[in-house]
C-alpha positions as a Python dict, from the first residue, in 0.01 Angstrom:
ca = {
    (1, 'X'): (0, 0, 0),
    (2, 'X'): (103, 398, -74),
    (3, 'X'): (112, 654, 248),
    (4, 'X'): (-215, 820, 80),
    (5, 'X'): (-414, 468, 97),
    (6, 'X'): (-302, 405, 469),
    (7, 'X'): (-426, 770, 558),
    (8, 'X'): (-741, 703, 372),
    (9, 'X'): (-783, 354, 601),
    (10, 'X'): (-748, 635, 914),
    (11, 'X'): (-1018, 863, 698),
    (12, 'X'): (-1283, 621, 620),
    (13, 'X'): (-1303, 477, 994),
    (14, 'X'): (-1337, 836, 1143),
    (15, 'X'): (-1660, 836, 848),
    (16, 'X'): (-1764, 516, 1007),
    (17, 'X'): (-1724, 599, 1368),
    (18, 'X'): (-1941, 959, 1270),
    (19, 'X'): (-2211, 696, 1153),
    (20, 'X'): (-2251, 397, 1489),
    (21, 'X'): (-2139, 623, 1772),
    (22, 'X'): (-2402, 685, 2022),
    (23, 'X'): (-2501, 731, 2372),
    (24, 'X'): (-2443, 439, 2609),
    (25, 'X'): (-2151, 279, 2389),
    (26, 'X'): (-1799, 270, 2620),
    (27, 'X'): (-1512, 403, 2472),
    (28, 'X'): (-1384, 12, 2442),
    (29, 'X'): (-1661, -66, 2230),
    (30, 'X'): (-1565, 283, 2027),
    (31, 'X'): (-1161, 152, 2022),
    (32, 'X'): (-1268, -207, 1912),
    (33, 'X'): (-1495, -125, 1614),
    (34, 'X'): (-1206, 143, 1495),
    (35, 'X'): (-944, -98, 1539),
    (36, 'X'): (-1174, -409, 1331),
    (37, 'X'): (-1264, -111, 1066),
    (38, 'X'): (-894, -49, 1025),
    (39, 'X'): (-806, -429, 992),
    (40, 'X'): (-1105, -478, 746),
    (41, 'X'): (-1031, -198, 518),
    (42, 'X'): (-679, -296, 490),
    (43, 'X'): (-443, -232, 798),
    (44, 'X'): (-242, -495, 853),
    (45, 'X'): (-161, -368, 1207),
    (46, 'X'): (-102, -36, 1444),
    (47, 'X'): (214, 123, 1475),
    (48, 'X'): (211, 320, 1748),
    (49, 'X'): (266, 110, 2070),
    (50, 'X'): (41, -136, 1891),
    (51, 'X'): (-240, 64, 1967),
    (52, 'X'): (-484, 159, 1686),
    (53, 'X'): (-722, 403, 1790),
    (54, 'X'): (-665, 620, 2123),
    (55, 'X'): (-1002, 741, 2224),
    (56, 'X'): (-1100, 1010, 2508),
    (57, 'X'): (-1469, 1130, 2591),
    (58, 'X'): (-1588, 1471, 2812),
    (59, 'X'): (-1293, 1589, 3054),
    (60, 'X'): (-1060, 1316, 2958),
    (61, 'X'): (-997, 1487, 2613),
    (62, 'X'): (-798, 1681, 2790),
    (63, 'X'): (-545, 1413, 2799),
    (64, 'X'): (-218, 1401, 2693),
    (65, 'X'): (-35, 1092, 2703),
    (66, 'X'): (219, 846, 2578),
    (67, 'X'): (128, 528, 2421),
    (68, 'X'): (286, 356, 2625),
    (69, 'X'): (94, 489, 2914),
    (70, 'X'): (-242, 445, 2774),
    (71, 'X'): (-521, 296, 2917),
    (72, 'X'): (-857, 282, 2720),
    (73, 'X'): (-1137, 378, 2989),
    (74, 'X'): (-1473, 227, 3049),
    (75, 'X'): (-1638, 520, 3033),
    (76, 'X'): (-1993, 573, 2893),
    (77, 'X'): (-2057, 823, 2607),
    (78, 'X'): (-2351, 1060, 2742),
    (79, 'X'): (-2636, 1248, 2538),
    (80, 'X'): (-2420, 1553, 2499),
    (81, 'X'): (-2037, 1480, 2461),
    (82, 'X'): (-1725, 1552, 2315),
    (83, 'X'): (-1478, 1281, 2206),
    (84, 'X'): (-1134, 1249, 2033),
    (85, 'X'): (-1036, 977, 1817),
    (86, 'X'): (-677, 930, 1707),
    (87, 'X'): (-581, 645, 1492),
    (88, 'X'): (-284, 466, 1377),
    (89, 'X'): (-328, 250, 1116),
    (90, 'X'): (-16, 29, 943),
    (91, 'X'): (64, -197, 633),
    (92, 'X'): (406, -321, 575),
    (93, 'X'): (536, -17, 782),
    (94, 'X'): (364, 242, 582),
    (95, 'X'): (204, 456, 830),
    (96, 'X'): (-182, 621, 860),
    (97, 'X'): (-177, 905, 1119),
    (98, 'X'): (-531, 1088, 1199),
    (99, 'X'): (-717, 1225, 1466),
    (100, 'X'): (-1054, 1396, 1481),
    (101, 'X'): (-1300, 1536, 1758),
    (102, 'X'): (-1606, 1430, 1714),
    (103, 'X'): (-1978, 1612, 1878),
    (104, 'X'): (-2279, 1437, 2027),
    (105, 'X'): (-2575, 1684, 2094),
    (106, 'X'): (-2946, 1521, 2175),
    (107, 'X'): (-2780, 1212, 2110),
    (108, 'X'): (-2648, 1235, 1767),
    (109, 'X'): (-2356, 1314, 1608),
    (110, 'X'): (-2342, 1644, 1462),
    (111, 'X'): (-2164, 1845, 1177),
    (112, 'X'): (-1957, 2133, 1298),
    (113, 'X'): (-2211, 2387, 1136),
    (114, 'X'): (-2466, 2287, 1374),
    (115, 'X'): (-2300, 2239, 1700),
    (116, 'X'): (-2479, 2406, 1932),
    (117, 'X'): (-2238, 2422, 2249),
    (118, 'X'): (-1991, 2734, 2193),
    (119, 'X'): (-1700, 2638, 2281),
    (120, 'X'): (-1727, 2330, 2122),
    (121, 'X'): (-1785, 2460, 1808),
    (122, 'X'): (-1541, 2741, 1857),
    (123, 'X'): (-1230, 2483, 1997),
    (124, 'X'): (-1316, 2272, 1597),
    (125, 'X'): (-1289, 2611, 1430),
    (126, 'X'): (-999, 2671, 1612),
    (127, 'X'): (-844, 2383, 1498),
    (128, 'X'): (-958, 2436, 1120),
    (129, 'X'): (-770, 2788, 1187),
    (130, 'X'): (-450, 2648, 1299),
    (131, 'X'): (-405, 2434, 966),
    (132, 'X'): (-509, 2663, 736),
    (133, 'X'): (-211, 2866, 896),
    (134, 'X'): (29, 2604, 867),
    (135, 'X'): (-61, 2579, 492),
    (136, 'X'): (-33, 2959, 507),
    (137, 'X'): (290, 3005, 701),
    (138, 'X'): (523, 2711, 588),
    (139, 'X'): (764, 2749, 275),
    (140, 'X'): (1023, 2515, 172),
    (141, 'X'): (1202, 2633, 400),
    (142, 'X'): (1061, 2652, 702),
    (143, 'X'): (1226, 2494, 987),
    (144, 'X'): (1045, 2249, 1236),
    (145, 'X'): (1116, 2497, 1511),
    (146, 'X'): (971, 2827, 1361),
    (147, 'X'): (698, 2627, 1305),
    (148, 'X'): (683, 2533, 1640),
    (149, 'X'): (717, 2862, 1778),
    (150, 'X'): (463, 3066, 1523),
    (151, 'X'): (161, 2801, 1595),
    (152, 'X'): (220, 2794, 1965),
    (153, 'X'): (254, 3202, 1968),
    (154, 'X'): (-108, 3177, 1769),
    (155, 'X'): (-237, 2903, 2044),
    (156, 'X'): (-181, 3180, 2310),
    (157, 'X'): (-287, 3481, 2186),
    (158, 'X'): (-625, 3309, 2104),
    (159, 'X'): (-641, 3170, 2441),
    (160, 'X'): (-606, 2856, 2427),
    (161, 'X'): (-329, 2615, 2568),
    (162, 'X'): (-135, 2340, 2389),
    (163, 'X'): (-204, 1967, 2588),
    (164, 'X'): (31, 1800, 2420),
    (165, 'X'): (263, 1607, 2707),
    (166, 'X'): (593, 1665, 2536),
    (167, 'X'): (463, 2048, 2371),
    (168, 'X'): (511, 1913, 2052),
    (169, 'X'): (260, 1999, 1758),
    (170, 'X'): (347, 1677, 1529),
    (171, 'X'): (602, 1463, 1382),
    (172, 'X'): (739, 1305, 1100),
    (173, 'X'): (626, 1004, 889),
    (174, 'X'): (854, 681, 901),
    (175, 'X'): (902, 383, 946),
    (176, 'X'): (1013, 284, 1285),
    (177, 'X'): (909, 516, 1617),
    (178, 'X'): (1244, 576, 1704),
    (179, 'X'): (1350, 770, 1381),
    (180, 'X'): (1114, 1030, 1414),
    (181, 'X'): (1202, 1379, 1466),
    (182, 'X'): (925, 1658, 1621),
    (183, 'X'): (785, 2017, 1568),
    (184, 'X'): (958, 2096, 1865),
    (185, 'X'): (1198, 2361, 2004),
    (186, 'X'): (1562, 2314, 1855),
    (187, 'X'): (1505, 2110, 1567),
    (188, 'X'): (1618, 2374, 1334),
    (189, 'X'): (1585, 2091, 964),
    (190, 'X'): (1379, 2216, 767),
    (191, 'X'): (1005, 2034, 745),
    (192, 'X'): (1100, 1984, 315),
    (193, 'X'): (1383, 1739, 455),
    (194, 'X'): (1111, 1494, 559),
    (195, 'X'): (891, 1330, 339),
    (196, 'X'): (564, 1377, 526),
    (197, 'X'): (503, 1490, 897),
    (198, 'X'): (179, 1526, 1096),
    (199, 'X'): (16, 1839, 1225),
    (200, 'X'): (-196, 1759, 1520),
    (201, 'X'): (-251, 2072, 1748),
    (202, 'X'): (-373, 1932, 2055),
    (203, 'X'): (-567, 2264, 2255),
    (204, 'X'): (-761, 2350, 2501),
    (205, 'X'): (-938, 2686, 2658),
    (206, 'X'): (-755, 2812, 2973),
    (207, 'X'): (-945, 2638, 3251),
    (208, 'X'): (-1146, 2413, 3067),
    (209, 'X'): (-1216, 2039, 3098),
    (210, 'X'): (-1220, 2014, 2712),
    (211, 'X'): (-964, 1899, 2436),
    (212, 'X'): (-965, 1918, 2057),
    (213, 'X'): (-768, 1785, 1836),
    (214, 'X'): (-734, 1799, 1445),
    (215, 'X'): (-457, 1554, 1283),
    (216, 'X'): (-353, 1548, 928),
    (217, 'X'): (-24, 1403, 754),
    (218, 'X'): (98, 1679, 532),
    (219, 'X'): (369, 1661, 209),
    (220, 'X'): (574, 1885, -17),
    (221, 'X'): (481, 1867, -408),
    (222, 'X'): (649, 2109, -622),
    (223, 'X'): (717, 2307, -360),
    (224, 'X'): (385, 2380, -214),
    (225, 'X'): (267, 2179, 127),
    (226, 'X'): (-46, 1995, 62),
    (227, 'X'): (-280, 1732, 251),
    (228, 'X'): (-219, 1393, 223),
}
């Protein structure tokens, strides 16, 4: 399989998960029908820490936390909830990487235009603002770190926070964990040295008990950063 039909994997089970989550399910149930949509569409297995889809509901989305720390909770998803879904799909070591937060209002899921809790809907804009500045902001020559320090700079003076556990706002695309580098203070390569890295803002309101998170892979073609 290419990169672009391991992302799609990752795309097409968040579209499935929109469609059979609803109130009462645990987020196990939630993690096991990702994990069996991944494997059925074509995943072959999960690279990060084995673990295919992390999934946080109300003030847990808030959580930042390594793999290998993880614990899927029994908790129940109520008629009015927020929930993250982050997935890692794999084939042969090509890697899927894609996280979205997803709305329940009255019990269904619903489409960003018609959330009706405000800082819900304001934390997904939020997070459609932050890529469409990354697309904005990064040149071929844009270094991991000034991409670090622009997006957090724009995280603040909107007032939000960044959750992320190691302040990191993505990563790059390989093959084996240990080889990848981060949008992170002090790695001065430039983002056109790897072949695709993620962009997963993970934010949060000062003083709230609610997370968002966006996750896409990103590439350089002729120059220009695109989506994967």
């Amino acid at each position: 399989m290419e990169y672009r039909e391991v992302q799609q994997i990752a795309k097409d089970t968040i579209a499935y998960a929109k469609r059979v989550i609803n109130p009462g399910m645990n987020l196990l149930q939630v993690r096991k029908l990702c994990e069996q949509k991944m494997l059925e569409l074509g995943a072959d297995s999960f690279w990060y820490w084995d673990i295919g889809a992390f999934v946080f509901a109300g003030d847990e989305t808030t959580i930042s936390v390594s793999g290998k720390q993880y614990i899927t909770s029994n908790r129940t998803i109520a008629e009015n909830d927020i929930i993250t879904i982050d997935l890692s799909p794999q084939n042969g070591n090509i890697w899927g990487d894609y996280a979205r937060t997803i709305i329940i209002e009255n019990g269904v899921v619903v489409d960003k235009a018609d959330v009706c809790n405000e800082e819900w809907k304001n934390g997904l804009l939020m997070e459609d603002m932050l890529h469409s500045e990354l697309l904005k902001f990064v040149n071929f020559n844009t270094t991991f770190e000034e991409l670090y320090f622009h997006i957090n700079e724009l995280i603040t003076k909107s007032g939000y926070v960044n959750l992320d556990f190691m302040g990191n706002l993505g990563h790059s695309i390989v093959k084996e964990k240990s080889d990848r580098v981060y949008t992170e203070k002090r790695n001065v390569q430039r983002l056109s040295n790897v072949t695709y890295f993620t962009f997963e803002p993970h934010i949060s309101i000062h003083g709230s008990k609610y997370g968002f998170k966006k996750e896409n892979i990103y590439y350089f073609q002729n120059g220009k950063l695109i989506e994967l």
